[in-house]
C-alpha positions in Angstrom: 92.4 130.3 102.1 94.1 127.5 101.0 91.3 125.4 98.3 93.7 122.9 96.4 91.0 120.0 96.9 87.9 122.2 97.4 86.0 121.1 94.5 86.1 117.3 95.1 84.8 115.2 97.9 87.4 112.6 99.1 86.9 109.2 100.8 87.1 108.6 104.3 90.9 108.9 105.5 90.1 105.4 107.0 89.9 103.6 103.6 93.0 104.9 102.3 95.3 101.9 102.5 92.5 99.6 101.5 92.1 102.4 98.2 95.5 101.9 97.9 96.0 98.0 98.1 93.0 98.0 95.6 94.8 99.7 92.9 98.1 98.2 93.7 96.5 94.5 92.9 94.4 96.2 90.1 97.9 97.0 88.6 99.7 94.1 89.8 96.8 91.8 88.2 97.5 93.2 84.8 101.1 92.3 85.1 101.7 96.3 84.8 103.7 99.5 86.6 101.1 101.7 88.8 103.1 105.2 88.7 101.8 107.1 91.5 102.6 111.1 91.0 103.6 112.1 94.3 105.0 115.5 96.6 108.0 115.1 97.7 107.4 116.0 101.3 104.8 114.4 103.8 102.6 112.8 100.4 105.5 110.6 99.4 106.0 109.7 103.6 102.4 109.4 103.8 102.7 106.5 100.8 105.6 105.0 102.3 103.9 104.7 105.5 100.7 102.8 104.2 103.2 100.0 102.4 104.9 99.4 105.5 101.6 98.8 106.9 100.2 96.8 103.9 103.6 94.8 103.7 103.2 93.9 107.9 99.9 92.6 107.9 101.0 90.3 104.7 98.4 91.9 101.9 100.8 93.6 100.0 102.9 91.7 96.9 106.4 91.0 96.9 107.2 93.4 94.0 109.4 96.5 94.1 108.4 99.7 94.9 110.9 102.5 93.3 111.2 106.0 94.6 111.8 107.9 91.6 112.6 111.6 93.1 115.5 113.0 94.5 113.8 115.4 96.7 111.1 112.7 98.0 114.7 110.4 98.7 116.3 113.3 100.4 113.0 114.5 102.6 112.5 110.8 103.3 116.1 110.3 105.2 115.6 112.9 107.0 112.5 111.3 107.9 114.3 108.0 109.1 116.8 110.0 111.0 114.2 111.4 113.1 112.1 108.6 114.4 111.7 110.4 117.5 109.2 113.1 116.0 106.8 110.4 115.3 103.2 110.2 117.0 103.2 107.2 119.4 101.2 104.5 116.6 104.4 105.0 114.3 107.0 104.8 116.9 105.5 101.4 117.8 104.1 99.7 115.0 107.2 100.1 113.0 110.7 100.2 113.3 111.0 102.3 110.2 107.9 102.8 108.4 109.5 105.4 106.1 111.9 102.1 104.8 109.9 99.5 103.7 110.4 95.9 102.3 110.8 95.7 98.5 112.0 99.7 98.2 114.5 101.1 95.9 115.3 104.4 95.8 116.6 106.2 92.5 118.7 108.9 93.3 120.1 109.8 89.5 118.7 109.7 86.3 121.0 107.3 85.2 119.4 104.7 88.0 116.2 106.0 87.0 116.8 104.7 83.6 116.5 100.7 84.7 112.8 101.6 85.4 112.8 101.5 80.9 114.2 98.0 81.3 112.1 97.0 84.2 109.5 93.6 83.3 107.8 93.3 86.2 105.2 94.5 88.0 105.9 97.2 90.3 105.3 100.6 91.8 106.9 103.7 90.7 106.4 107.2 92.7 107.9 110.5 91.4 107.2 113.5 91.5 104.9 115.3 89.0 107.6 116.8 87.1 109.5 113.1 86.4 105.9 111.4 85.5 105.3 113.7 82.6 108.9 114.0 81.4 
């Protein structure tokens, strides 16, 4: 049996990008960096997939998002490459909703190394390994 979230409740799966927009603004509004821990495969997708949306209806900032996992960037191109396993909603809402707007990827840790730089506000997802090192 598989119980990785089985002592928590979650929110309803239909608030999720509204969730998500609220602590992206939260973030945002503070001028800061919201570093979102993520899987590589599917959770990372999944992420990608709600800022597309965000970013077509308008609601979401013009501010980068960086993908800060060289797993997550190599699950995600394989991804793009295969928009023909999508359900029918994602096939037609979105060209690509695994590439959106305002997304940099970080393949290296030498790229990775602009996020020390970095003065504006913006998104960072990497994996769990990358946001404690």
């Amino acid at each position: 049996m598989e119980s990785t979230y089985g002592d928590r409740l979650h929110e309803d799966v239909s608030r999720k990008k509204e969730i998500l927009l609220e602590h992206v603004l939260a973030a945002y509004k503070k001028g800061g960096k919201l570093l979102i821990p993520s899987f590589a495969v599917e959770r990372t997708q999944e992420l990608l997939y709600f800022f597309s949306k965000l970013i077509a209806e308008g609601s979401f900032p013009k501010e980068k998002i960086f993908l800060d996992s060289p797993l997550a960037i190599k699950a995600t191109d394989i991804f793009k490459k295969h928009i023909e396993c999508f359900d029918d909603q994602a096939r037609n809402d979105y060209v690509n909703p695994f590439d959106p707007e305002y997304l940099q990827s970080l393949p290296t840790a030498e790229d990775s190394k602009i996020l020390n730089t970095y003065q504006y506000p913006c998104i960072i997802i990497a994996g769990n390994g990358m946001c404690t090192a």
